[in-house]
C-alpha positions as CSV (number, residue, x, y, z in Angstrom):
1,X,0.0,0.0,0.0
2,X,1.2,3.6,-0.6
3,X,2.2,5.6,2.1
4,X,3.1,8.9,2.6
5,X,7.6,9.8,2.4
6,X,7.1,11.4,6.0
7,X,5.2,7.7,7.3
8,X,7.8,5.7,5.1
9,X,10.6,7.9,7.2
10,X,9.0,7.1,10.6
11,X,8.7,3.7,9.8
12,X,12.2,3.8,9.3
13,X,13.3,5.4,12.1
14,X,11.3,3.7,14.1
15,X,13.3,0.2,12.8
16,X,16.5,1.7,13.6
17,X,15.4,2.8,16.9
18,X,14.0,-0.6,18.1
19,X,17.3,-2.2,16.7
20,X,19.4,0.4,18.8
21,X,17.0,-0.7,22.1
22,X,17.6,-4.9,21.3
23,X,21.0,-3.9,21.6
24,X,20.8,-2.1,25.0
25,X,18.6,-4.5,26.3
26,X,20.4,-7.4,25.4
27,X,23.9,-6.2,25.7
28,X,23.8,-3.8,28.1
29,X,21.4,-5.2,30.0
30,X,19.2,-1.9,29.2
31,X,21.7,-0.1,31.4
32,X,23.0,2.6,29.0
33,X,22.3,6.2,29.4
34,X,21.5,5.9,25.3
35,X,18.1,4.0,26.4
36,X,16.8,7.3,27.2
37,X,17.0,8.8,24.4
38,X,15.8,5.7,22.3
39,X,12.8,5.7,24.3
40,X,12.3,9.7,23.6
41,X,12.8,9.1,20.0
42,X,10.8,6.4,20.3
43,X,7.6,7.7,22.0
44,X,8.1,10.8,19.6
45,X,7.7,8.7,16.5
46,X,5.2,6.9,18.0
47,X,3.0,10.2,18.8
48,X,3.6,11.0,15.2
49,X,2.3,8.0,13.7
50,X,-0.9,8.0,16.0
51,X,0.3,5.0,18.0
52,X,-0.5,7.0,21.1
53,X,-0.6,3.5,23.3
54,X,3.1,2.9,22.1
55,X,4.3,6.3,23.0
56,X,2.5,6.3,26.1
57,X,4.3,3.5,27.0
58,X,7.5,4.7,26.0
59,X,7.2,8.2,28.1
60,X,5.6,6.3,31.2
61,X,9.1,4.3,31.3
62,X,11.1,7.7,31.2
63,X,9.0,9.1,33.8
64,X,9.4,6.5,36.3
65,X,13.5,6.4,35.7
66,X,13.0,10.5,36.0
67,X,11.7,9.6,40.0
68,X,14.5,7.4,41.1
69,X,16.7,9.8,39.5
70,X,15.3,13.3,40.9
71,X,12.5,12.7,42.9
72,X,8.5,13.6,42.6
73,X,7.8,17.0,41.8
74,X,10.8,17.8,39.2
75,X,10.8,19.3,36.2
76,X,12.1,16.0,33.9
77,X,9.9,13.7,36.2
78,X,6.7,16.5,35.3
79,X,7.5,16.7,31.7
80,X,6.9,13.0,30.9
81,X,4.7,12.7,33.4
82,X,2.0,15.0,31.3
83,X,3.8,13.6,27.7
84,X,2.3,10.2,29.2
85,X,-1.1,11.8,30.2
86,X,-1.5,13.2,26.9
87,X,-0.8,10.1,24.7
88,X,-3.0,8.3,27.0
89,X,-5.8,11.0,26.2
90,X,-5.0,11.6,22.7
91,X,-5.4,7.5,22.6
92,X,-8.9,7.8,24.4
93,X,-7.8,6.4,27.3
94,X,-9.7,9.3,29.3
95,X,-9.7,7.4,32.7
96,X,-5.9,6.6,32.7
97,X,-4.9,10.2,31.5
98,X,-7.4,11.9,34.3
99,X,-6.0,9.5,36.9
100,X,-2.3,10.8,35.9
101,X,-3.7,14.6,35.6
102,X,-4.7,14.3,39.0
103,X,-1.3,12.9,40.6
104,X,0.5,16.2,38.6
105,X,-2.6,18.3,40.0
106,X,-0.5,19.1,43.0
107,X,2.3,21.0,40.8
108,X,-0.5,22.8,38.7
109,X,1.4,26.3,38.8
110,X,4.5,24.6,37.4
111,X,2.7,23.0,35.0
112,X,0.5,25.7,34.0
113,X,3.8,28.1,33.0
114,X,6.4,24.9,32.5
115,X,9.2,26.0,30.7
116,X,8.9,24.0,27.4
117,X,6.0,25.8,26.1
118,X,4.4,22.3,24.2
119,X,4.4,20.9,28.1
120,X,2.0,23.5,29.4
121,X,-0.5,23.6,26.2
122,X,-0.7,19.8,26.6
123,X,-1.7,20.0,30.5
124,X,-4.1,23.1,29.5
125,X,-5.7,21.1,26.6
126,X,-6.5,18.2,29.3
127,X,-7.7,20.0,31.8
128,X,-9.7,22.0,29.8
129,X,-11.1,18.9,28.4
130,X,-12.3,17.4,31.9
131,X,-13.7,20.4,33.2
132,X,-16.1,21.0,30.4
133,X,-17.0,16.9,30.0
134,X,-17.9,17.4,33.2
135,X,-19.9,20.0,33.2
136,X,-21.7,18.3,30.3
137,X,-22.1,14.7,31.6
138,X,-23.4,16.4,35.0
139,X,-26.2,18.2,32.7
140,X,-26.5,15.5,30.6
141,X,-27.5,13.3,34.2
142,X,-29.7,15.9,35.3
143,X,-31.9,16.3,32.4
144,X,-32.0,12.8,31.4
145,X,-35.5,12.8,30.0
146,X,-35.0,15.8,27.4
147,X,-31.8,14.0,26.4
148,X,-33.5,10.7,25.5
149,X,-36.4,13.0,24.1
150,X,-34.0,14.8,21.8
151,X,-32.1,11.6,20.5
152,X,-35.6,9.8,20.1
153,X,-36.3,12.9,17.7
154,X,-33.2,13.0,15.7
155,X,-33.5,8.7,15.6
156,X,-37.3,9.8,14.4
157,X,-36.1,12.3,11.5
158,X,-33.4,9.9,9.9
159,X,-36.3,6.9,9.9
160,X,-38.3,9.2,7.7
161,X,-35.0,10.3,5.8
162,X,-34.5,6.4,5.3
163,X,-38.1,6.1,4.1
164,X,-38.6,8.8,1.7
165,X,-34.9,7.9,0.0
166,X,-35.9,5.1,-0.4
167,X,-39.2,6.0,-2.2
168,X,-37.0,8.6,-4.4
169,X,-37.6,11.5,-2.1
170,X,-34.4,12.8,-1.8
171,X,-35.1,16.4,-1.5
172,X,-37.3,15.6,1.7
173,X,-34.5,12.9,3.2
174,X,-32.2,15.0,3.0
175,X,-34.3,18.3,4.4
176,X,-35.1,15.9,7.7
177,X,-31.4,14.6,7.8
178,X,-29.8,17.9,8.3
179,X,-32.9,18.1,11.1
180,X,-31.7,15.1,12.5
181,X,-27.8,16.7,12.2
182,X,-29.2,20.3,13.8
183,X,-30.6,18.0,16.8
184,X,-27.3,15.8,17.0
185,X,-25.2,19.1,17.1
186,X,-27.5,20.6,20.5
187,X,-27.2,17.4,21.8
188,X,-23.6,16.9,21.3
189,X,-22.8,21.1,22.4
190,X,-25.1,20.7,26.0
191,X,-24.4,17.3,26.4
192,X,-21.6,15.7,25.2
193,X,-24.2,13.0,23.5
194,X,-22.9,12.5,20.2
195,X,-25.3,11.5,17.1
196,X,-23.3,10.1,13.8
197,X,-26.1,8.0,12.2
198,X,-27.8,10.5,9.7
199,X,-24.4,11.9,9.2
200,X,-23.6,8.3,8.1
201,X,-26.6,8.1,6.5
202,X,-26.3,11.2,4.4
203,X,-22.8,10.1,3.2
204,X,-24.2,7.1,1.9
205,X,-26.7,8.8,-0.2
206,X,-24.0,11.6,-1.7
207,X,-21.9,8.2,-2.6
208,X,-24.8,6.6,-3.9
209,X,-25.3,9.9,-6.5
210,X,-21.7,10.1,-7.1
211,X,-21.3,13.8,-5.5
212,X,-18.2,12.2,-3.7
213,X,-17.3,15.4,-2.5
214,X,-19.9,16.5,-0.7
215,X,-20.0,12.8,0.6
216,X,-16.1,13.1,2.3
217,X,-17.0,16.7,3.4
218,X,-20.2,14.9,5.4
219,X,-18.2,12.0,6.7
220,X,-15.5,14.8,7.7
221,X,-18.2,17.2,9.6
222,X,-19.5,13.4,11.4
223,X,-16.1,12.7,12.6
224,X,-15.8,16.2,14.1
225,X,-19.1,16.1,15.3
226,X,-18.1,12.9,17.1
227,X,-15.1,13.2,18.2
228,X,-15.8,16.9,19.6
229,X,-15.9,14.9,23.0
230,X,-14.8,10.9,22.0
231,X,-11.6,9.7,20.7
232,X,-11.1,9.0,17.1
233,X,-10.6,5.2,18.0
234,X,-13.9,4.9,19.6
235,X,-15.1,1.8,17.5
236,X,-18.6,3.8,16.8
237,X,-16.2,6.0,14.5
238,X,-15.4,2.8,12.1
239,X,-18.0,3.5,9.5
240,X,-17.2,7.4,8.8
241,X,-13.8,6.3,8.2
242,X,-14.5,3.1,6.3
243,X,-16.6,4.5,4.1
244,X,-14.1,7.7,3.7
245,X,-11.8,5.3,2.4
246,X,-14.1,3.5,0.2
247,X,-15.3,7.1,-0.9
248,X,-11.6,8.3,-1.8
249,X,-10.3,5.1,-3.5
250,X,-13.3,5.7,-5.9
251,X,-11.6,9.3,-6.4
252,X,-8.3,8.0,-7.4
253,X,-6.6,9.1,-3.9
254,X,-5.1,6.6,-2.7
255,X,-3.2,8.2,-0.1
256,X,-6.1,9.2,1.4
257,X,-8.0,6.2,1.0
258,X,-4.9,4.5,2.9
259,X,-4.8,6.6,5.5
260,X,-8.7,6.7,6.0
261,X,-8.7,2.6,5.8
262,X,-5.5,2.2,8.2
263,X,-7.3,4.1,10.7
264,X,-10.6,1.9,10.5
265,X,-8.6,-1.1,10.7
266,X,-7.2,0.6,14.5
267,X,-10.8,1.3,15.6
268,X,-11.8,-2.0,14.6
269,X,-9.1,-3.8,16.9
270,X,-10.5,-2.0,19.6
271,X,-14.4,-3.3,19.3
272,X,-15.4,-5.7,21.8
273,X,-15.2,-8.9,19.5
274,X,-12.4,-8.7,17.4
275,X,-12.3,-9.7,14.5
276,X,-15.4,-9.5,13.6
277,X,-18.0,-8.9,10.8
278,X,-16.6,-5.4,10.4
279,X,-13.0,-6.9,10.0
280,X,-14.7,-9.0,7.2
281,X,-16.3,-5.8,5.3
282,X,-13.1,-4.0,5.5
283,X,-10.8,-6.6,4.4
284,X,-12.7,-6.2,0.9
285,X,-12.0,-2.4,0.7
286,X,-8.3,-3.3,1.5
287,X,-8.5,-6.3,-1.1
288,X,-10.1,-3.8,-4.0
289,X,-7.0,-1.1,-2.7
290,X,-4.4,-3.7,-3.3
291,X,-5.9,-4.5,-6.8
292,X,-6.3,-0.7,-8.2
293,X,-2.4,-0.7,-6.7
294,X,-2.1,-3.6,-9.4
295,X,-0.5,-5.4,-5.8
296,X,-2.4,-9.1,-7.0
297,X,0.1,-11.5,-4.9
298,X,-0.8,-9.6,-1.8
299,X,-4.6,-9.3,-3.0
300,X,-5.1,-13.3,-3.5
301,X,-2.9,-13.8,-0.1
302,X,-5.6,-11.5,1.8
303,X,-8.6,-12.7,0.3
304,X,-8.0,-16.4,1.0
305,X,-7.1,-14.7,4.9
306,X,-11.1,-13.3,4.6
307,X,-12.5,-16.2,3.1
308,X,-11.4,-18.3,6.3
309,X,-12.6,-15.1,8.2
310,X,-15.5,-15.2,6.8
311,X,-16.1,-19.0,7.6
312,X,-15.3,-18.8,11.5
313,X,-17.4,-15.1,12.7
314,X,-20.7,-15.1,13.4
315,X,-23.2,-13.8,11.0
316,X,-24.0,-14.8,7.7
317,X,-21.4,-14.6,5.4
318,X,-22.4,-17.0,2.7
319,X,-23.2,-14.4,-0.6
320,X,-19.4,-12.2,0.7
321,X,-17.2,-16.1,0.8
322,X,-19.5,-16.5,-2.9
323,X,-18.2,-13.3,-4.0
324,X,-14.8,-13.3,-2.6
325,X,-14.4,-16.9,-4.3
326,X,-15.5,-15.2,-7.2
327,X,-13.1,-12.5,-7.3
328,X,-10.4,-14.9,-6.9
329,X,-11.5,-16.8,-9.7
330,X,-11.3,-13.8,-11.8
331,X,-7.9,-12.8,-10.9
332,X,-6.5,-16.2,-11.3
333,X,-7.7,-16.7,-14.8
């Protein structure tokens, strides 16, 4: 798959980096000052690639080597103590971030004018963050019935969408989808109560008329909708960025049609069951990428992978094996 010369260069980096740390770790028994600045370069790569778990990882390591060397409360220990709250957050992992946040709460003027600039904006940012999802959840709790009311409503308007597209109204779907979107966005402002379905919805029916890009620019305003208040690796996000890629391949950009389907493929991994029917559906955008990229070993390799997929996960599956035998057939002739 193609990939961008600034991933291609972090991918390398991050190679050379790992090889660097086998040889600390095993030769040095990871006692080299030099491990310290693998892990930095490291987590930094990692932070760039959007492997926030990894550079979490990498920073909560340096933190806890920056206590036994100076002691709670200093300026190195601080530093990747909030680099490690942030991945963590930027990663979605809001309870483990807050948790960290409110260790680090007890230097807050420190933090709040640190020295390096990028460590103070991350520690505002958070903070920020938790006071107003706060605020919102505690609204949210409190005037329960008009929330459930409201979402009822904006489930209500995108029924009818569904209904009149599918009679050939499309004027009058989409008049009562961008209803639906107006409720979503009040509920999603007061609330923190995301809805992404008629946004979904909506995209589908741009795609279907072949106004792609108006289609990506409603799949775009969903994700920012959504992740206003939820990480971009909540599984609920896997459609909107599925279907972006799915959208894009069928423009011809493939680079964003990559990107779009490598970041469905991380939200996926994080759904409950995994893999799963999802895994299945996306496999076969990934399959037609690798084709249009004329990459047929590859292609035949992952569609005998989803045929066995297909065979073991719940569901029925029978017409995608059909069709992915099919496909296959095709190829090989």
């Amino acid at each position: 798959a193609s990939q961008s010369s600034k991933e291609k260069n972090l991918r390398a980096a991050e190679e050379k980096y790992l090889d660097v740390l086998h040889v600390i770790t095993t030769h040095l028994n990871g006692n080299h000052p030099a491990i310290f600045e693998v892990w930095d370069n490291l987590a930094g790569i990692y932070h760039h690639t959007r492997d926030y778990d990894k550079a979490a990882g990498f920073c909560r390591k340096i933190a806890d080597m920056a206590v036994q060397a100076y002691g709670e409360g200093h300026p190195n220990v601080l530093e990747y103590q909030t680099l490690t709250a942030f991945n963590l957050f930027k990663n979605g992992s809001y309870p483990e971030a807050f948790d960290i946040l409110s260790v680090t709460g007890q230097y807050h003027e420190e933090l709040m004018n640190f020295k390096k600039q990028f460590v103070s904006n991350m520690y505002r940012e958070m903070l920020a963050y938790f006071n107003q999802i706060g605020e919102k959840v505690e609204l949210s709790q409190k005037e329960q019935d008009k929330v459930s009311q409201l979402f009822d409503q904006a489930q209500a308007f995108t029924n009818q969408a569904i209904t009149h597209y599918q009679n050939g109204e499309n004027q009058k779907a989409h008049a009562l989808l961008d209803k639906a979107n107006e409720i979503g966005e009040h509920l999603n402002e007061n609330y923190a109560v995301p809805f992404i379905r008629a946004w979904q919805f909506k995209a589908d029916m741009l795609d279907e008329a072949e106004d792609f890009e108006n289609a990506i620019n409603t799949l775009i305003q969903g994700i920012q909708h959504f992740t206003k208040w939820n990480s971009e690796f909540d599984p609920r996000t896997f459609f909107l960025f599925k279907t972006a890629g799915d959208i894009f391949m069928k423009m011809e950009n493939f680079e964003a049609a990559n990107q779009c389907l490598a970041q469905a493929d991380k939200v996926n991994q994080r759904a409950d069951v995994y893999p799963n029917e999802e895994t299945v559906s996306l496999n076969i955008s990934k399959i037609m990428m690798l084709l249009s990229e004329q990459n047929i070993d590859k292609a035949l390799e992952l569609i005998e992978e989803n045929i066995e997929l297909a065979k073991k996960i719940d569901g029925d599956q029978q017409e995608t094996i059909i069709w992915l035998n099919e496909i296959k057939n095709e190829i090989q002739n």
